[in-house]
N, C-alpha and C positions, 0 to 999 in steps of 0.2 A: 504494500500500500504506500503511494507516494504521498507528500502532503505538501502543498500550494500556499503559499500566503497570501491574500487578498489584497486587494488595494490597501495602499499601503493611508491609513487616516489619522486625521490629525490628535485620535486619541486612542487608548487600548480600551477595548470595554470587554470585562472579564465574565460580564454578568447580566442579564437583562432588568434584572432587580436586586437592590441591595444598595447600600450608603458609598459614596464613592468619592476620591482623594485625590489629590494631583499625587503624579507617581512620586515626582520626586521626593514627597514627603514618604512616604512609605521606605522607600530607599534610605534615607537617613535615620528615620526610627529604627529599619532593619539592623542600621550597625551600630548606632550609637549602645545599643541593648550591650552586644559582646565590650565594644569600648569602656563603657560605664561600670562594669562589672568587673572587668580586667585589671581595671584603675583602682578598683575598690579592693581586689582579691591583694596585688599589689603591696597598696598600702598598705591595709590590713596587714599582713604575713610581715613589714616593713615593722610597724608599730606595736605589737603583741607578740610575734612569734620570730623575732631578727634573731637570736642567737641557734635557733635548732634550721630556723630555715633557709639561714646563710652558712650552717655548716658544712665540710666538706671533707672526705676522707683521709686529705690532705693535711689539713690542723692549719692554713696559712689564711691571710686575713684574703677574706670574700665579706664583700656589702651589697649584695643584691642577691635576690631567690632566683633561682631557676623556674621556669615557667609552669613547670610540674608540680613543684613544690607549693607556689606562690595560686593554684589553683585545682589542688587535687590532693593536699598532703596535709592541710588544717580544716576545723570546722570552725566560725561558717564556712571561711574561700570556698570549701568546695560545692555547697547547696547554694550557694552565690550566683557561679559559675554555672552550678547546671541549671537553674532554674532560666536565666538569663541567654544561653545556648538552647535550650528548649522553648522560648518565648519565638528565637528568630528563626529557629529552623523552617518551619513554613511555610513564611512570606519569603524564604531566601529560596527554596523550591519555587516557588512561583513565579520569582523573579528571571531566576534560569530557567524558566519557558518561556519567559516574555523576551529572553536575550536571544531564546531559539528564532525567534518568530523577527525579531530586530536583523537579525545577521542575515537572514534567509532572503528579507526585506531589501538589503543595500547591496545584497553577492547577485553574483551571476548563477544560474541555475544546476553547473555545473559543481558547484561550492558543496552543496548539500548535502554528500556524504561528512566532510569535514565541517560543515555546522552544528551534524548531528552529533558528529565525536564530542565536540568541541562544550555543548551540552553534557554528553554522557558526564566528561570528565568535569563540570559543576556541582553536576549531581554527586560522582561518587567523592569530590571533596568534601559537600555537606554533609552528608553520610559518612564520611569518615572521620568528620571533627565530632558530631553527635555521637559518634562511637568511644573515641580516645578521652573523651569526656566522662560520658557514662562507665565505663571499665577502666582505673585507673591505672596507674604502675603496682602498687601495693595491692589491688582486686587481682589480675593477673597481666604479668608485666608484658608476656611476649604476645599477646591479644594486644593491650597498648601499645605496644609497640607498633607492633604490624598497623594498626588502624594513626600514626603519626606519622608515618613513612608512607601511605596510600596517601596522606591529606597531605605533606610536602610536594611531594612527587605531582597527583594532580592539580592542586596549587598552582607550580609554579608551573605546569605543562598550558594551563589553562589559560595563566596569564600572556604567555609565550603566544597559543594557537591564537587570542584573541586580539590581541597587538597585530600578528600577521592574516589575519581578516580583517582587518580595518583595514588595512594597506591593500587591500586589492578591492573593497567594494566600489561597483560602478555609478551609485547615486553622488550626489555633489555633498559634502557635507557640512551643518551648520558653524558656523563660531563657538557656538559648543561644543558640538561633537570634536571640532579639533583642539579646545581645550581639552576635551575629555582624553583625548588620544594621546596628546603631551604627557598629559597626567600618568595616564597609564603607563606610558614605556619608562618615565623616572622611576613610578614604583617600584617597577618590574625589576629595574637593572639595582636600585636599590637594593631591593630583596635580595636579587643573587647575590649581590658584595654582602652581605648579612648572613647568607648561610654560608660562603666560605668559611667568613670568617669566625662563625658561629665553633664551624667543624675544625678551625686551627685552632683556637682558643680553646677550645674543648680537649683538642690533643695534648696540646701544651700541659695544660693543668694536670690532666693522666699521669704523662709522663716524665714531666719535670717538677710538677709542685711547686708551681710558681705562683708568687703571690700575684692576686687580682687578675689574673688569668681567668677565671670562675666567673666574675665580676663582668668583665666584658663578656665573654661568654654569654651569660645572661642580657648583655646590652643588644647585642645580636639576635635571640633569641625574641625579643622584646619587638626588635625592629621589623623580624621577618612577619609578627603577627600584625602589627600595626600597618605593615605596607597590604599586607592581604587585607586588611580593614578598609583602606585606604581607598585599596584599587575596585572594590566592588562598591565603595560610595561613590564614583565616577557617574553610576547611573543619575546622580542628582543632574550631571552634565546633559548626557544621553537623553533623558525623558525628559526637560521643562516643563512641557504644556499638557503629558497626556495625562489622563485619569487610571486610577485604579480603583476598582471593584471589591467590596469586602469579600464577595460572592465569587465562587468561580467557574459553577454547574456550564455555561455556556461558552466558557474560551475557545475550547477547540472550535466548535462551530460558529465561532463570531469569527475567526484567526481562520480559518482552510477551508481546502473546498477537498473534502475525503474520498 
């Protein structure tokens, strides 16, 4: 079964009844939820919990928690955390359909297997941050694990395919949308300088025990989530004008012709 996107119109309508938003508002409540929470689990673990949560097998001074620890290793941070990942999960499925339907909108027709990946791998990043959330390191490590390396890996794959689909769409694009696109590739190359350096600083510590090595480490670690924060509130750029639907019973049949 192929799917068609319709004329392309001046707003998304997800529903034919139901209270309805400009997108871009939806988009920033989407992420300020993780931001907000992150900030707080942070703190938190900073002001209550600095001496176990900045310790390190090493014994050398470290002032920052690791992102694990800092949201998965105390209570509250961690009912914080999932409450707050479970608020945005959702609306951030929803949103990576409406990016489906965005791409399909501005590419050439031939694009669409690679729209569809492009999706896929949205999707199984959401699904894999609500994973590595819900099952921590201390629940079982190598299930977390695996579901942190699936949400890296798609992550930054995602970020990559979608930079390189903006670059080939055949519609003209607004002064936003090339803000937005600006946006997105400093993210993008940001993040990568962030999990190198994540992965030296990490080694470092390992195997040298060096002091503040941990510390950055964690600064890295900080940056890579914040730039994925970043890069998917870009939609505020993306959607200006259109609406979004509390409802979603009729997307597909408002969006394609099946």
């Amino acid at each position: 079964m192929t799917l068609y996107p319709e004329e392309i119109k001046s707003t998304i309508i997800m529903a034919k009844f139901g209270g309805q938003m400009l997108f871009r508002t939806v988009a920033v409540l989407t992420v300020m939820l993780p931001f907000v929470g992150f900030i707080v689990c942070v703190a938190w673990s900073l002001i209550f919990d600095f001496k176990s949560a900045t310790a390190t097998h090493c014994g050398v001074h470290n002032y920052l928690p690791s992102v694990s620890a800092a949201i998965g290793d105390y209570i509250p941070q961690r009912y914080i955390w999932r409450l707050v990942i479970a608020l945005h999960t959702i609306p951030r499925i929803q949103i990576a359909f409406v990016y489906y339907v965005y791409f399909l909108s501005i590419l050439a027709k031939w694009h669409e297997n690679t729209v569809f990946f492009n999706c896929i791998l949205n999707l199984v990043e959401i699904l894999s941050l609500f994973g590595l959330t819900f099952i921590s390191s201390t629940d079982n490590y190598t299930i977390h694990k695996l579901f942190f390396i699936t949400f890296l890996l798609t992550s930054t794959l995602y970020m990559a395919l979608s930079i390189y689909l903006l670059r080939r769409r055949i519609t003209s694009p607004s002064a936003l949308e090339l803000k937005s696109g600006r946006y997105k590739l400093r993210l993008f190359v940001t993040s990568l300088l962030a999990v190198v350096g994540a992965v030296g600083f990490f080694a470092r510590h390992n195997n040298y025990c060096e002091p503040m090595m941990y510390t950055w480490f964690a600064v890295c670690e900080y940056l890579v989530i914040l730039c994925n924060m970043a890069f998917h509130m870009t939609a505020y750029w993306d959607f200006p004008n259109r609406e979004w639907s509390l409802r979603q019973s009729s997307f597909i049949r408002q969006q394609y012709r099946i």
